[in-house]
C-alpha positions as CSV (number, residue, x, y, z in Angstrom):
1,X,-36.3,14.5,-24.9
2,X,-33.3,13.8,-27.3
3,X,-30.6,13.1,-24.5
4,X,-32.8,10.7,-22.6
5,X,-32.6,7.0,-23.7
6,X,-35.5,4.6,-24.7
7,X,-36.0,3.2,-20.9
8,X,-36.1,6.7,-19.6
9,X,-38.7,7.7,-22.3
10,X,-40.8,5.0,-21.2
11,X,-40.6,5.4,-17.8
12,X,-41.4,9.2,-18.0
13,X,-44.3,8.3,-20.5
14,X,-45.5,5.7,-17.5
15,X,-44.6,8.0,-15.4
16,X,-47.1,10.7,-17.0
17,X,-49.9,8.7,-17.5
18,X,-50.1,7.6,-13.8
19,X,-49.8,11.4,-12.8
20,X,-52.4,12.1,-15.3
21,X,-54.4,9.0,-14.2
22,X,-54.8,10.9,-10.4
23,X,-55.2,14.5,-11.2
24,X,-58.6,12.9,-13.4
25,X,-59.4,11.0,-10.8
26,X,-59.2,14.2,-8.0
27,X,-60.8,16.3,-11.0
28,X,-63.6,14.5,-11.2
29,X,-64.0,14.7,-7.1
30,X,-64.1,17.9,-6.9
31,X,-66.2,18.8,-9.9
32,X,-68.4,16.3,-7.9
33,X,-68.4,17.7,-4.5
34,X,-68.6,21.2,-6.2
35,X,-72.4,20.3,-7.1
36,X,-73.2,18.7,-3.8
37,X,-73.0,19.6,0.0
38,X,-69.2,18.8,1.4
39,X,-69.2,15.9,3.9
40,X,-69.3,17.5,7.3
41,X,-72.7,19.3,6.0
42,X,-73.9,16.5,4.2
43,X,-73.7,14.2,7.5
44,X,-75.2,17.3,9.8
45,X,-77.6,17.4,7.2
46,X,-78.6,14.1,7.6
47,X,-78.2,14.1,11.2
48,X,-80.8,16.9,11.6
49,X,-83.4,15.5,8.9
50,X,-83.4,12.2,11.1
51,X,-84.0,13.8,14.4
52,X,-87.0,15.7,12.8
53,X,-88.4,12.9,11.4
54,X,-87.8,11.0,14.4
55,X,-89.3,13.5,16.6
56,X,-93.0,13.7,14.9
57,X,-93.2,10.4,14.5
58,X,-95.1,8.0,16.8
59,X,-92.8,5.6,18.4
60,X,-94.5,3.0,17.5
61,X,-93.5,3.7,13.6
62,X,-89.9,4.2,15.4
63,X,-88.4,0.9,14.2
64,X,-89.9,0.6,10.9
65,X,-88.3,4.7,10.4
66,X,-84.4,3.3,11.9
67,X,-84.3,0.7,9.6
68,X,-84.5,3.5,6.4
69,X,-83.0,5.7,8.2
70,X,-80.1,3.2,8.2
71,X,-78.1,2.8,5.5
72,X,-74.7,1.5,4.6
73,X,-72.3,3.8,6.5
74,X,-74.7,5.6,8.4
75,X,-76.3,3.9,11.5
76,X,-79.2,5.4,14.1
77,X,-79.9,3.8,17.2
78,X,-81.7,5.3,20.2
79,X,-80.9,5.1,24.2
80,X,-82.7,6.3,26.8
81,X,-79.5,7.8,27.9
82,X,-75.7,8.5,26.6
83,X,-73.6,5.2,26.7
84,X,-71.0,5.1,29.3
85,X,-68.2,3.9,27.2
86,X,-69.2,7.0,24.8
87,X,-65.8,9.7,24.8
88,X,-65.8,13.2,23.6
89,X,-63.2,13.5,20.7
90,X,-62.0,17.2,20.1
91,X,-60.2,16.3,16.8
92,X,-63.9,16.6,15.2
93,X,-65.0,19.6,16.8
94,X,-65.6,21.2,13.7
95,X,-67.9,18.4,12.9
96,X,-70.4,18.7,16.3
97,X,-70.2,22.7,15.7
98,X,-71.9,22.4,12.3
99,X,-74.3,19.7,13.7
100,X,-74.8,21.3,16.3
101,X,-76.2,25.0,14.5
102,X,-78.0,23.1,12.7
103,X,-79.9,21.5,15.5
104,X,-80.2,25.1,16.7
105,X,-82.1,26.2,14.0
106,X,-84.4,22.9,14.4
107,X,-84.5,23.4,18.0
108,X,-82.3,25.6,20.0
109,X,-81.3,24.1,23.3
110,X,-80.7,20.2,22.2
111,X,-76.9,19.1,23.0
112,X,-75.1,17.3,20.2
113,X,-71.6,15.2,21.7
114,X,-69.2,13.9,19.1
115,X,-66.0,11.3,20.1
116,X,-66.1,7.8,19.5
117,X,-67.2,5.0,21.3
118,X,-64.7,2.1,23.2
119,X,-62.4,0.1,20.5
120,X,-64.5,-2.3,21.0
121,X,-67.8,-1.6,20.0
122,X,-65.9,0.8,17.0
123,X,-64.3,-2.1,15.8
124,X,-67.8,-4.2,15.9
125,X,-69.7,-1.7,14.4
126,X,-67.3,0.4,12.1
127,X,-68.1,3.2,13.4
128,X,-65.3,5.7,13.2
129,X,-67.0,8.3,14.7
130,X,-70.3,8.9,17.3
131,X,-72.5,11.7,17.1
132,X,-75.2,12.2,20.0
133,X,-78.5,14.3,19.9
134,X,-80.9,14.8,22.0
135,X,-85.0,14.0,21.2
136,X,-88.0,15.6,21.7
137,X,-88.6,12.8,24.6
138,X,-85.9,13.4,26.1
139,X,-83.8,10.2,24.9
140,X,-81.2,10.1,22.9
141,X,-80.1,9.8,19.2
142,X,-76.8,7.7,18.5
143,X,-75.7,8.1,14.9
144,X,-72.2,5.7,13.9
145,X,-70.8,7.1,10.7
146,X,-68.3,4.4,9.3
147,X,-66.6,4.2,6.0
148,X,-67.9,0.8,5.5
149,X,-68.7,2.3,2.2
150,X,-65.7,2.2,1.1
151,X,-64.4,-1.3,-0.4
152,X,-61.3,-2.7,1.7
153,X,-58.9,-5.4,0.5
154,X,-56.7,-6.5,3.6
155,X,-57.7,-3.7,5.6
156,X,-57.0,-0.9,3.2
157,X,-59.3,1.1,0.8
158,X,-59.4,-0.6,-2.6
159,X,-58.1,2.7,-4.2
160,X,-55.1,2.7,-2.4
161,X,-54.5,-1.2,-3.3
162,X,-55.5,-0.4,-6.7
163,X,-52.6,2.7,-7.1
164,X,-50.1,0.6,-5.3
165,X,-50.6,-2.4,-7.5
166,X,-50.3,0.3,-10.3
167,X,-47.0,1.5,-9.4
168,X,-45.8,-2.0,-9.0
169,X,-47.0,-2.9,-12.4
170,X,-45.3,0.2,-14.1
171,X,-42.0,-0.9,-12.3
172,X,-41.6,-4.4,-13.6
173,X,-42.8,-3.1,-16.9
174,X,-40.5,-0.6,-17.2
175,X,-37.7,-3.2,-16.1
176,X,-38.7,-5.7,-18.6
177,X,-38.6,-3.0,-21.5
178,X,-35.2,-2.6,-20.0
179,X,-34.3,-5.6,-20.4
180,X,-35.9,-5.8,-24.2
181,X,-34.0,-2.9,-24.9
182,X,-30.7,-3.8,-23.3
183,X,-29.6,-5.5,-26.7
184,X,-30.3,-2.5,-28.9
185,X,-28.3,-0.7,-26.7
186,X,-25.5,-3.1,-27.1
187,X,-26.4,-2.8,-31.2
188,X,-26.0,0.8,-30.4
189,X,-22.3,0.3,-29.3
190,X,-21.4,-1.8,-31.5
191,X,-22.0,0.0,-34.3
192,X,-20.5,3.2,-32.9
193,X,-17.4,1.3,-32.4
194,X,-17.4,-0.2,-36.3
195,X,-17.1,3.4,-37.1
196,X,-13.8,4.1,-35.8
197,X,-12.4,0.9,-36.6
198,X,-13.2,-1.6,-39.4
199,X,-12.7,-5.4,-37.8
200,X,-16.5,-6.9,-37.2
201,X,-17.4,-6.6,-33.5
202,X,-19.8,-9.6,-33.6
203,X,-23.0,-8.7,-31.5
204,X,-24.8,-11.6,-29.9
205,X,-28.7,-12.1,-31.2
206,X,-30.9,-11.5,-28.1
207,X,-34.5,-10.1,-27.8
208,X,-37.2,-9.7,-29.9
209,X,-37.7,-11.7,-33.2
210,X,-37.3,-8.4,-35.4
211,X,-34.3,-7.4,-33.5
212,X,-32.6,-10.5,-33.0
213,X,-32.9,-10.6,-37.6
214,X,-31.6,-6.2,-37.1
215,X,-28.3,-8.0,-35.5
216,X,-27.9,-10.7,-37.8
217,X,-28.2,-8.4,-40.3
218,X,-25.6,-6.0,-39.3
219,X,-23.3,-9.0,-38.6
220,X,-23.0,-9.6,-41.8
221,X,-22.6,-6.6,-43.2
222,X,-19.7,-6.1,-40.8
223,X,-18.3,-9.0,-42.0
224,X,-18.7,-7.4,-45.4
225,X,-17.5,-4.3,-44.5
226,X,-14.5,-5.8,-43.5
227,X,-13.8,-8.3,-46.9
228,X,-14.6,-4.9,-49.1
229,X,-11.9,-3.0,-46.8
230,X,-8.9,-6.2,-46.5
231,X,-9.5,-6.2,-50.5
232,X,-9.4,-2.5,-50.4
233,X,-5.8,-2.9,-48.7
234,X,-4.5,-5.6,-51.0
235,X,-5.5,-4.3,-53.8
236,X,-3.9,-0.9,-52.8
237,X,-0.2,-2.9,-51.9
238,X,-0.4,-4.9,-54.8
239,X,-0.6,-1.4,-57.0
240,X,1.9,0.2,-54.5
241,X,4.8,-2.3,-54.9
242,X,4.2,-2.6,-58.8
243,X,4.5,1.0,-59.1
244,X,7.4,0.7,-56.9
245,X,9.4,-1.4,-59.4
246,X,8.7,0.8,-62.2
247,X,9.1,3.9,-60.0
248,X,13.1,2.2,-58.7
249,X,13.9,1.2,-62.6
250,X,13.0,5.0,-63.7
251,X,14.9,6.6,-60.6
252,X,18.1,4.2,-61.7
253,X,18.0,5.4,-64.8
254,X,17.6,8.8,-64.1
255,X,21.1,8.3,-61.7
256,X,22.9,7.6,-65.1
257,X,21.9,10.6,-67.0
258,X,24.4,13.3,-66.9
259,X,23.6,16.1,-64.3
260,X,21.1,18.6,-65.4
261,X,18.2,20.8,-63.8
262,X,16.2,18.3,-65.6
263,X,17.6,15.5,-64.1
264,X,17.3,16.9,-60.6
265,X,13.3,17.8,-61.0
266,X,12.7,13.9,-62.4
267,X,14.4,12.9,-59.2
268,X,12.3,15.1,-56.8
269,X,9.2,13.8,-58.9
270,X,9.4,9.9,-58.2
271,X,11.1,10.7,-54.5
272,X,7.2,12.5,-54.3
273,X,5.1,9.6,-56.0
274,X,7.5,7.5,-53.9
275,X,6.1,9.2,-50.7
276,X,2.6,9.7,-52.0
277,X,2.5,6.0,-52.7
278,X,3.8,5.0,-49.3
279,X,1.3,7.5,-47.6
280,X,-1.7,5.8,-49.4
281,X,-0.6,2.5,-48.8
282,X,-0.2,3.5,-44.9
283,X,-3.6,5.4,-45.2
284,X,-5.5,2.6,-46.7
285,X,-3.7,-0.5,-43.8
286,X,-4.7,2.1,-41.2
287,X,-8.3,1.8,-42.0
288,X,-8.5,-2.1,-41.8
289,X,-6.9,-4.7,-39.1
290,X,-5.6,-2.0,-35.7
291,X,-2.8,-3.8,-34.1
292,X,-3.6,-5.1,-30.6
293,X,-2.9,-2.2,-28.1
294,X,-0.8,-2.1,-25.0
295,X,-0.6,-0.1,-22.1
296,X,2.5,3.1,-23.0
297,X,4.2,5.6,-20.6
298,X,3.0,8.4,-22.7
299,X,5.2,11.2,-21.4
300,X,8.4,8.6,-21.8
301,X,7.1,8.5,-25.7
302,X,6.8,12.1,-25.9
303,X,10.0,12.6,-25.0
304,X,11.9,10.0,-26.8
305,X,10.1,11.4,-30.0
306,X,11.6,14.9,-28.8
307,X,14.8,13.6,-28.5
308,X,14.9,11.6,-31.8
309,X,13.4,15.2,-33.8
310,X,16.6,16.7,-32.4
311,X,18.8,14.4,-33.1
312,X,17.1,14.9,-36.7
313,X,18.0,19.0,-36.9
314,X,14.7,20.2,-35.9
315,X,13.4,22.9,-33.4
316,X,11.6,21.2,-30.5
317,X,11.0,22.4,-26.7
318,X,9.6,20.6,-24.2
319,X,7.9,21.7,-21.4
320,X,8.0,19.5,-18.1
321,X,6.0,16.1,-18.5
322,X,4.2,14.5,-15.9
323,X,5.3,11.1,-14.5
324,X,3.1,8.0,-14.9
325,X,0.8,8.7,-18.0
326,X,-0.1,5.2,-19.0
327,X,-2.4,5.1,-22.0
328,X,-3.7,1.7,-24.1
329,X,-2.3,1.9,-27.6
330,X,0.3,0.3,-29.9
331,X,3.9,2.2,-29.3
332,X,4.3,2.7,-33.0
333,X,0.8,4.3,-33.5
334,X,1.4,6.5,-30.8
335,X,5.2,7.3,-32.1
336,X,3.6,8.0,-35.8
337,X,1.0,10.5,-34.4
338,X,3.6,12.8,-32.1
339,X,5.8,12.4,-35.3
340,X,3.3,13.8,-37.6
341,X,2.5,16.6,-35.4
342,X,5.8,17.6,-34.5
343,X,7.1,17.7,-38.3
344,X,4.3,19.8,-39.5
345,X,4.9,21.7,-36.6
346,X,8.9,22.4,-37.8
347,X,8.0,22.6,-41.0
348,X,5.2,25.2,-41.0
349,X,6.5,27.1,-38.1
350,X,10.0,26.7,-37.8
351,X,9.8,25.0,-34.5
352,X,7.3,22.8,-31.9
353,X,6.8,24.1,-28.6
354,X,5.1,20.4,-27.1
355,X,3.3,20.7,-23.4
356,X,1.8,17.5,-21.9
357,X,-1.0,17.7,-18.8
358,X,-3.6,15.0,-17.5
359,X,-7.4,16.7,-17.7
360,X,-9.3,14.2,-15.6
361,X,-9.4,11.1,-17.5
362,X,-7.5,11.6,-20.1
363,X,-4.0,12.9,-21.3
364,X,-3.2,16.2,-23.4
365,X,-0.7,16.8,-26.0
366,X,-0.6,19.9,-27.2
367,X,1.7,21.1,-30.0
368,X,2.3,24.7,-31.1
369,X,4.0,26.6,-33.7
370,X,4.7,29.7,-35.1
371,X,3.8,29.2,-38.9
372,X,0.8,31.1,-40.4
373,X,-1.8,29.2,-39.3
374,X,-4.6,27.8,-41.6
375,X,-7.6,29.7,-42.6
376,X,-11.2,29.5,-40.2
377,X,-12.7,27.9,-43.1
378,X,-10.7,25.4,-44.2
379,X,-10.1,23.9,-40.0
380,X,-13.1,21.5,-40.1
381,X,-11.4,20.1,-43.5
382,X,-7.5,19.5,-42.6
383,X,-8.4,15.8,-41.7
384,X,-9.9,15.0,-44.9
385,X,-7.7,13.0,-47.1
386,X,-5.6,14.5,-49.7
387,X,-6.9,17.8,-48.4
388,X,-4.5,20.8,-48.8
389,X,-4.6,24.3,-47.2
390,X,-3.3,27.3,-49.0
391,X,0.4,27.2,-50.9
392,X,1.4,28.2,-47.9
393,X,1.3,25.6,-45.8
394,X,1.5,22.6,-47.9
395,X,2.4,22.6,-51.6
396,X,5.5,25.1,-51.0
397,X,6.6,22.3,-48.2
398,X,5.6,19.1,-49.8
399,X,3.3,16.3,-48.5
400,X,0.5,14.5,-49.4
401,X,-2.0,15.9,-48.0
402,X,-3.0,12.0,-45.8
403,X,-0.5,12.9,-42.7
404,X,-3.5,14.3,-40.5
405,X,-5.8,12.1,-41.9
406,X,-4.0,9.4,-40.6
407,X,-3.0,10.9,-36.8
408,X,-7.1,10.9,-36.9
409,X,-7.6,7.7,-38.0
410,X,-5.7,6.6,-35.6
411,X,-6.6,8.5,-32.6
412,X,-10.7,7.7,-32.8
413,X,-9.8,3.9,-33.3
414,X,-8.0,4.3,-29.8
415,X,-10.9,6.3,-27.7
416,X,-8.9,9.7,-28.6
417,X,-9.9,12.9,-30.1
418,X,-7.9,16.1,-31.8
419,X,-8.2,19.4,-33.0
420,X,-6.7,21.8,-34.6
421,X,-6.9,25.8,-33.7
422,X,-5.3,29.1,-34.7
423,X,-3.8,30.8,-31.6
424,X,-5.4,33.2,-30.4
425,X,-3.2,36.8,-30.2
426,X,-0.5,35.8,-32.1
427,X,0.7,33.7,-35.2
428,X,0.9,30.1,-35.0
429,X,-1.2,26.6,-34.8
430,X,-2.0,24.8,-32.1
431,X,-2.4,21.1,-32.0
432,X,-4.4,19.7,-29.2
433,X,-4.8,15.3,-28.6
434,X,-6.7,13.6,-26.1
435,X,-6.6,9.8,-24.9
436,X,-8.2,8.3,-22.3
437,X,-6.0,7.5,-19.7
438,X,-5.2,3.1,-19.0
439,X,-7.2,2.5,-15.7
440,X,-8.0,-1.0,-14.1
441,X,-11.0,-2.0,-12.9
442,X,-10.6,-0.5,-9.7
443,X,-10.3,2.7,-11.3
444,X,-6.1,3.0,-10.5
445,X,-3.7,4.2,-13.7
446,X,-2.0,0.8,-15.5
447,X,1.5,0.3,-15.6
448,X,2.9,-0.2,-18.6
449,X,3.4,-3.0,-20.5
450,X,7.5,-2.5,-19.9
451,X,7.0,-1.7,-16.2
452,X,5.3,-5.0,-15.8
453,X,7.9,-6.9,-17.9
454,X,10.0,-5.4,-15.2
C-alpha cells in the first residue's frame, strides 16, 4: 500500500467494499437456496401439487382453487385443449424432464410440454416460460411462470439498476476526492522541491478549509525559510570580507619578515583560512538564490573543462563524448561541479580518466581515478560539510572538506543526482553524475542557449 497514492487508496478501498457488497449478497443466496428446494424443483413442485389438487376437486370449486393457486409470478389457467400458438422450447428441457417425473410418480402416463407461447401473449402476460399438463378430465393445465416478481425500473431488474447506479456513484466519488486531493499533491511537490533549493515556491490555496490554512501555513514558512537563509548568507559575507582585511594586512606583513621556515608555514596558514573562508562563503550563497538555468551542450563543457585542467598541468583523459547533450543549468554551476570532480580526481589519484554516455533521460559523467579510494563506511558521509576521510585523502592534500558538499548542492537543485563508489577489482574512485536531459514539450532534446543565439 505504501507506493500507491491517496486516489488510488480510495478507489481500491471503494473498490473492495463493492466486491465485498456482492459476494454478501451471493452469500446470502446460496445459504438461502441451500435450505430450500432449487428453482426448477420448486416450480415442478408446484406444478404437480396444483394438478393434484386440481384433479380431486369438483369443478365447480375450480375457479375459486385458480385464483389461490395464482399468485404473483405463477399463473394457472385451464383449456380444453393445447393453444395453437403454444411452441415447444428445447432450451428448458431440463425443466419439463423434472416436471415431468414428477408427474410420473403422481400419475404415470400424463404429458407435460414446456416452450413459450407467441410474443404476444408473453409480452401480455409475462410469461417467460409455458408449461402444459394434462388433467384427470382430460383438459389441460397451462401454468405461465414470469419474473414479474422481480421489481423492474425501465425494463431491467432493480438489482442491476441498483449495482449500476453504484458503480456510477463510486466513479464520480472517487473523481471528486481526486480533485480534493489534487492540491495536496501539488503541496506534496512543492515541498519536495523547497528541499533542494531554498527560494519560496508559492503554492496556490485550493480545497478544503483545513488545507487551504496547511498551504498558507507553509507559505510562510517558506518565506521564512528563505529570510533566515539570505540573512544566513549576509551575515556569512559580511564575516568573510572582514576577515579578509585582517587576513591581507597579516599576509603583507608576513611578505616583509625576513625568510624563514616560520615565515613560509604563516603564509601557507592564511593562503588556507583564505580558502576555507572562500569555500564557506560559496557553500553558504549556494544554498540560497540558484541562478536562473539555461539550456548547456554538456559534452562541449566537459571538454572545455578537460582542456582548461591541461592547460593547468594535470592528468586528464577523455574518452569520446557524445554530440548534442543539452541539459538546463547555469554554465558556471556546471563548470564548478566537473572542476571539483576532476581536481579531486588528480589530486587523490594522480590522474582523471572522464567517460560521458546518455542513459535514457538523463546524461552520465563518470570520473575515475587511481588514488586509494575512501573507506565503505565513511561513502554515505563525503557529502556532508566539512567532512574529511582519512589523512589520506584529505588533510595530506589540503581542502576544506565543502568541495563535494557543494557539487551536491548543486546537482539536486538542478533535478541531478551523484554518487560516489570504490572500483571494484582495482584501486581507485569512481565518480558517477546524472542530469536530466533538456527536452521540449514534444519530448525532442533543446538546443542550447548558444545554438539558438546562433
Amino acid at each position: 500500500m505504501n507506493q500507491f497514492g491517496i486516489v488510488a487508496r480510495i478507489a481500491l478501498i471503494v473498490t473492495v467494499a463493492l466486491v465485498l457488497g456482492q459476494l454478501a449478497v451471493v452469500f446470502t443466496y446460496v445459504r438461502q437456496n441451500d435450505r430450500s428446494q432449487p428453482p426448477p424443483f420448486a416450480i415442478a413442485n408446484r406444478i404437480v401439487s396444483v394438478v393434484r389438487l386440481i384433479d380431486d376437486m369438483p369443478v365447480e370449486l375450480r375457479p375459486e382453487a385458480l385464483a389461490v393457486a395464482s399468485v404473483t409470478g405463477f399463473k394457472v389457467s385451464i383449456a380444453e385443449r393445447i393453444p395453437p400458438s403454444f411452441e415447444d422450447d428445447l432450451s428448458v428441457t431440463r425443466m419439463r424432464v423434472i416436471t415431468q417425473s414428477m408427474i410420473d410418480e403422481y400419475v404415470p402416463g400424463r404429458f407435460v410440454r414446456a416452450g413459450r407461447l407467441e410474443p404476444a401473449a408473453a409480452r401480455s402476460s409475462g410469461a417467460i416460460l409455458t408449461f402444459l399438463t394434462e388433467l384427470k378430465t382430460g383438459e389441460v393445465a397451462i401454468f405461465n411462470v414470469s419474473d414479474d416478481t422481480t421489481l423492474r425500473i425501465w425494463s431491467l431488474p432493480i438489482g442491476f439498476v441498483a449495482g449500476f447506479f453504484g458503480v456510477a456513484v463510486a466513479l464520480l466519488a472517487i473523481f471528486a476526492v481526486a480533485r480534493e486531493a489534487r492540491p495536496l499533491v501539488r503541496l506534496a511537490q512543492s515541498i519536495d522541491t523547497l528541499g533542494n533549493r531554498a527560494e519560496p515556491v508559492k503554492v496556490k490555496e485550493h480545497g478544503a478549509r483545513e488545507l487551504r490554512s496547511l498551504i498558507r501555513a507553509i507559505n510562510a514558512m517558506q518565506e521564512r525559510i528563505f529570510g533566515l537563509v539570505n540573512n544566513r548568507t549576509v551575515f556569512l559575507g559580511a564575516i568573510s570580507h572582514d576577515l579578509k582585511t585582517y587576513l591581507t594586512r597579516f599576509r603583507l606583513r608576513l611578505e616583509m619578515m625576513p625568510h624563514g621556515a616560520h615565515r613560509d608555514k604563516a603564509i601557507r596558514d592564511v593562503e588556507a583560512m583564505e580558502q576555507l573562508l572562500g569555500d564557506a562563503l560559496l557553500f553558504a550563497s549556494d544554498t540560497a538564490a540558484h541562478p536562473e538555468a539555461e539550456t548547456v551542450d554538456f559534452s562541449e563543457t566537459v571538454g572545455r573543462c578537460a582542456r582548461e585542467a591541461e592547460a593547468a598541468g594535470m592528468s586528464v583523459s577523455v574518452a569520446a563524448l557524445p554530440e548534442g547533450v543539452p541539459v538546463r543549468i547555469p554554465q558556471t554551476a556546471l563548470c564548478r561541479v566537473i572542476d571539483n570532480l576532476v581536481s579531486n580526481a588528480v589530486r587523490y589519484g594522480e590522474r582523471a580518466r572522464i567517460a560521458v554516455e546518455r542513459r535514457g533521460a538523463f546524461v552520465c559523467l563518470v570520473v575515475e581515478d587511481d588514488g586509494p579510494g575512501i573507506d565503505p563506511q565513511n561513502l554515505g558521509l563525503v557529502f556532508e560539510p566539512f567532512f574529511r576521510g582519512e589523512p589520506s585523502r584529505n588533510r595530506a592534500h589540503g581542502g576544506t572538506g565543502l568541495g563535494l558538499s557543494i557539487v551536491k548542492q548543486i546537482v539536486d537543485a538542478y533535478g541531478g543526482t551523484i554518487a560516489l563508489a570504490n572500483i571494484e577489482g582495482r584501486r581507485g574512485l569512481r565518480a558517477t553524475l546524472n542530469l536530466p536531459l533538456a527536452r521540449g514539450e514534444d519530448g525532442q532534446d533543446l538546443v542550447t542557449d548558444r545554438n539558438r543565439s546562433e
